[in-house]
RODOTOR-12694 format. One record per residue: chain; x, y negated, z negated of N, C-alpha, C in turn; residue in one letter; residue number from 0. Coordinates in nm, 2 decimals, padded with zeros to 4 digits. Example, Ala and Ser with C-alpha at 12.3 -4.5 7.8 and 13.67 -1.06 7.14 Angstrom:
<recs>
REC  vexlum    n_c1    n_c2    n_c3   ca_c1   ca_c2   ca_c3    c_c1    c_c2    c_c3  zase  lumse
REC       A   01.32   00.57  -00.78   01.23   00.45  -00.78   01.32   00.33  -00.78     A      0
REC       A   01.28   00.22  -00.71   01.37   00.11  -00.71   01.29   00.00  -00.79     S      1
</recs>
This chain:
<recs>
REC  vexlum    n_c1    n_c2    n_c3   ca_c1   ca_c2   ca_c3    c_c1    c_c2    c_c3  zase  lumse
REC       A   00.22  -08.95  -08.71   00.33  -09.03  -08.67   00.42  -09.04  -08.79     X      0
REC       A   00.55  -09.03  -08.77   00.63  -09.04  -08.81   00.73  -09.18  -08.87     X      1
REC       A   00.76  -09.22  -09.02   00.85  -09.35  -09.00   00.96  -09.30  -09.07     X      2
REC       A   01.10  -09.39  -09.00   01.22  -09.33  -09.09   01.30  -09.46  -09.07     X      3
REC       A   01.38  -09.51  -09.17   01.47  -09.60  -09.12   01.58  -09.55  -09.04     X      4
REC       A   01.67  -09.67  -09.00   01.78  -09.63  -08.93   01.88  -09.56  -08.97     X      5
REC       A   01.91  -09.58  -09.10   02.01  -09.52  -09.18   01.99  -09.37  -09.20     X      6
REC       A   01.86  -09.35  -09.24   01.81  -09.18  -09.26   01.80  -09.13  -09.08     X      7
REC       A   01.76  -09.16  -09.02   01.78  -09.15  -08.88   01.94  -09.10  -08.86     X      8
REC       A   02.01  -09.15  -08.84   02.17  -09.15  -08.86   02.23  -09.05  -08.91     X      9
REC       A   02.18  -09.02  -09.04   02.23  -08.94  -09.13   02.15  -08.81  -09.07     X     10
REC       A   02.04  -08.79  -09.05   01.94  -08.67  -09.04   01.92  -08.65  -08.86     X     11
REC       A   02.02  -08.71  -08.74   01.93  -08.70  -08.63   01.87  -08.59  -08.61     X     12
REC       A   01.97  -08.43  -08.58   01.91  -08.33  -08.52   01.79  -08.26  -08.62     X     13
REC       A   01.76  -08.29  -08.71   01.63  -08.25  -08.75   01.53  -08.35  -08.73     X     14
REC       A   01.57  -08.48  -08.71   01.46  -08.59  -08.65   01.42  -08.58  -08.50     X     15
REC       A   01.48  -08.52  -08.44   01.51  -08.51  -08.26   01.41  -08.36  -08.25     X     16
REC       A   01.44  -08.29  -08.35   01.39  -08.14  -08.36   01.23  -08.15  -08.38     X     17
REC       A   01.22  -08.21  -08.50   01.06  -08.27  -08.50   01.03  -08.33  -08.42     X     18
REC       A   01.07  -08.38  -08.35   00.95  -08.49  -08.25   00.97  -08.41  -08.10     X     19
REC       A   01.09  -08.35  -08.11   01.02  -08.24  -07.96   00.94  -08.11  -08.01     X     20
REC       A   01.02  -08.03  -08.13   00.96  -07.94  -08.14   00.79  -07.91  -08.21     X     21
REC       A   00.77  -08.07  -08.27   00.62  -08.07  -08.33   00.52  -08.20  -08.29     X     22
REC       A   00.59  -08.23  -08.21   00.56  -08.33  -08.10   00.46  -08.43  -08.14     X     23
REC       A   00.63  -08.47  -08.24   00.59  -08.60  -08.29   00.61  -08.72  -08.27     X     24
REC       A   00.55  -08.84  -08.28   00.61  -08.97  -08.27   00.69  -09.04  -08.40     X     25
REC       A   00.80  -09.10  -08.38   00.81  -09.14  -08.48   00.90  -09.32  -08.46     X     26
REC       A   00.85  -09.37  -08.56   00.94  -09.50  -08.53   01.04  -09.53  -08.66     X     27
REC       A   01.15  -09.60  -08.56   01.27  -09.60  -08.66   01.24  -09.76  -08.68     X     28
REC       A   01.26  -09.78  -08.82   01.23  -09.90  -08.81   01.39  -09.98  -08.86     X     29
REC       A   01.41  -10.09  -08.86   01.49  -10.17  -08.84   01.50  -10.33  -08.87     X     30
REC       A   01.59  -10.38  -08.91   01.62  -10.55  -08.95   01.52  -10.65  -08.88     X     31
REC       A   01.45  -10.72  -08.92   01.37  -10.80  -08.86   01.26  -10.76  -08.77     X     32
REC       A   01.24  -10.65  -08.83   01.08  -10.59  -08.74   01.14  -10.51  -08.62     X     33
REC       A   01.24  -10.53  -08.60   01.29  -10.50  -08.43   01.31  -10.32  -08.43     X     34
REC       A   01.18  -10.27  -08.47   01.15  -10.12  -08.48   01.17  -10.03  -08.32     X     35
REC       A   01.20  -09.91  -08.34   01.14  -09.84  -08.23   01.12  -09.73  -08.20     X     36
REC       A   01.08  -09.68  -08.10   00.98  -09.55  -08.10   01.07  -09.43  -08.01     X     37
REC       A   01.02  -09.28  -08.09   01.10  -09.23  -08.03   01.03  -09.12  -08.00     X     38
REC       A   00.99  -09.08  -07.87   00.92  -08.98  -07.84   01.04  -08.90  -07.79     X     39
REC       A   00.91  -08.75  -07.75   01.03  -08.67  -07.66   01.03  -08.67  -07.50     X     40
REC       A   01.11  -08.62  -07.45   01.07  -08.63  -07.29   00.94  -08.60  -07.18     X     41
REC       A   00.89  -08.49  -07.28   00.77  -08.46  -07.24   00.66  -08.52  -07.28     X     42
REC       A   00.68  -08.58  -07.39   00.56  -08.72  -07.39   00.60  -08.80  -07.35     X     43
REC       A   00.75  -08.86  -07.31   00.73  -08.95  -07.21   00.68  -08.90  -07.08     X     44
REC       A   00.73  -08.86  -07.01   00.68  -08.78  -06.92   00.50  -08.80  -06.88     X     45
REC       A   00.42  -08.72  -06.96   00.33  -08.71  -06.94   00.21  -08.90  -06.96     X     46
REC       A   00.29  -08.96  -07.06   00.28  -09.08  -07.02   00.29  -09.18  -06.94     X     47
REC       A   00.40  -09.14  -06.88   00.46  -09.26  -06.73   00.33  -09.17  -06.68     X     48
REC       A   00.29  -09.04  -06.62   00.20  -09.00  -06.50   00.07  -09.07  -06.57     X     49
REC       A   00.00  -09.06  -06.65  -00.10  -09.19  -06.72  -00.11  -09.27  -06.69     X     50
REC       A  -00.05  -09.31  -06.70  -00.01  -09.46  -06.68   00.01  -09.51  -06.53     X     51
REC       A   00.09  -09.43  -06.42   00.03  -09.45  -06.30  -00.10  -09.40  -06.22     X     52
REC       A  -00.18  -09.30  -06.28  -00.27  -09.24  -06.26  -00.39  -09.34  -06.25     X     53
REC       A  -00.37  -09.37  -06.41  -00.49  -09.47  -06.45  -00.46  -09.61  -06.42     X     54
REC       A  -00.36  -09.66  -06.35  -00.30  -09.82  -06.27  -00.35  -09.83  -06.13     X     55
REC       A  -00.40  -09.68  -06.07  -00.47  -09.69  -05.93  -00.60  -09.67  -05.98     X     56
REC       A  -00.62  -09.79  -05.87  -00.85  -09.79  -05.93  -00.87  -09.69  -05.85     X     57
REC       A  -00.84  -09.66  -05.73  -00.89  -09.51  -05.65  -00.90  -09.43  -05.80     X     58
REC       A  -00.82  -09.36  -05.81  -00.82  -09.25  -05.89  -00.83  -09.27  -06.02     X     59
REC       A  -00.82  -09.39  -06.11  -00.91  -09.40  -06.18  -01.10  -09.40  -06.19     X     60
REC       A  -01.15  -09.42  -06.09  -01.24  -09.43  -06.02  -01.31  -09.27  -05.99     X     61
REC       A  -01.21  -09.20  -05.92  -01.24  -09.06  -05.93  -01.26  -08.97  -06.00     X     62
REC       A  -01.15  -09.05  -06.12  -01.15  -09.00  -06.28  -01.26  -08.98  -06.34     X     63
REC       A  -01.33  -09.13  -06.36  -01.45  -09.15  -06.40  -01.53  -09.07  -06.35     X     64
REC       A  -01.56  -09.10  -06.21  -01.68  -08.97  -06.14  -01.72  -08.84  -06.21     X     65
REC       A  -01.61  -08.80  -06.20  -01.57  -08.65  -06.23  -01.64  -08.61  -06.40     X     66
REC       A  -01.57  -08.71  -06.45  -01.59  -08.72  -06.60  -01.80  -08.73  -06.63     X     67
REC       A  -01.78  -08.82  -06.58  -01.94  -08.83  -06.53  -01.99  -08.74  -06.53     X     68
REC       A  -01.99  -08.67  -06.41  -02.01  -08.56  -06.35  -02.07  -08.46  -06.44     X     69
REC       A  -01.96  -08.43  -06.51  -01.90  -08.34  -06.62  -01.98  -08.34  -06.72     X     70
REC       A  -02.04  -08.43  -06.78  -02.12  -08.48  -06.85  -02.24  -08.47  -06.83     X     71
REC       A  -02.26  -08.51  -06.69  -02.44  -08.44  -06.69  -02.45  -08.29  -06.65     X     72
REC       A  -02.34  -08.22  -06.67  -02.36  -08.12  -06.65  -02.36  -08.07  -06.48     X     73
REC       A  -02.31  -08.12  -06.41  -02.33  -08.12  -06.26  -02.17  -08.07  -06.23     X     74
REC       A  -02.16  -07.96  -06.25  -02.04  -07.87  -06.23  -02.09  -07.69  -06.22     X     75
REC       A  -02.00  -07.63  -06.12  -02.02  -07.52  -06.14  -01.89  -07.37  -06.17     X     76
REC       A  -01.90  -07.31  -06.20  -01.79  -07.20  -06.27  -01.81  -07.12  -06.19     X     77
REC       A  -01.65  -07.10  -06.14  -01.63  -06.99  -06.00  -01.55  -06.90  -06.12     X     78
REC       A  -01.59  -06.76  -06.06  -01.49  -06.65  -06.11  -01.35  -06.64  -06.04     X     79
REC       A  -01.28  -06.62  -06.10  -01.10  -06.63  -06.04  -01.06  -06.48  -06.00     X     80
REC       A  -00.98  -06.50  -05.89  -00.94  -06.36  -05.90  -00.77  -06.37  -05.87     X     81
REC       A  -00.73  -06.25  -05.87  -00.57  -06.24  -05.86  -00.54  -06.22  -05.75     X     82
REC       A  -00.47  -06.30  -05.63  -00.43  -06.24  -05.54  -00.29  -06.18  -05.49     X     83
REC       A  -00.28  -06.13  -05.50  -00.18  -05.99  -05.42  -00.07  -06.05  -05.31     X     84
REC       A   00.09  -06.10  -05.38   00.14  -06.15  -05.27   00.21  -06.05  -05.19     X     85
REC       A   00.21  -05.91  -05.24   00.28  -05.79  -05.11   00.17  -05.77  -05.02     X     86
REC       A   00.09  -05.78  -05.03  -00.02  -05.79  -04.94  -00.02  -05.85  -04.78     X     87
</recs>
C-alpha cells in the first residue's frame, strides 16, 4: 500500500494512476485533518463491489463455505478438459 499526500498526488498523477492500475496498488492520499482517501483502480473496485455482494447473501455465502469445506477435506474430484470444436 501506497501513501502520498495531496500535493505530490497533484504534481505526479499519471504516474500515481499508472501504479495503482498497472501494479495494482492501493494507495491513500492523505489530507488536512485526517480526511484521507483511497484510491484504487477500477478493477479492484470492481472485484470488490462483487465481494461484497456475494458475501452480503447468506445463501451463497453459505455455499461458499460448503464448498471451501469441502475442499478441505479433500472431497473434490478432477475431470480432464477437453476442447470443443465450434465448426463442428
Amino acid at each position: 500500500m501506497l501513501a502520498v499526500n495531496y500535493t505530490n498526488l497533484r504534481d505526479n498523477m499519471k504516474m500515481y494512476m499508472d501504479k495503482v492500475t498497472d501494479d495494482y496498488e492501493t494507495m491513500i492520499v492523505t489530507r488536512k485533518d485526517n480526511k484521507n482517501v483511497v484510491m484504487i483502480s477500477e478493477e479492484a473496485y470492481n472485484n470488490l463491489m462483487e465481494n461484497v455482494y456475494v458475501m452480503g447473501n447468506k445463501a451463497n455465502y453459505d455455499w461458499l463455505m460448503k464448498g471451501k469445506e469441502q475442499l478441505e477435506k479433500g472431497q473434490f474430484a478432477i475431470h480432464e478438459l477437453f476442447e470443443v470444436n465450434d465448426d463442428e
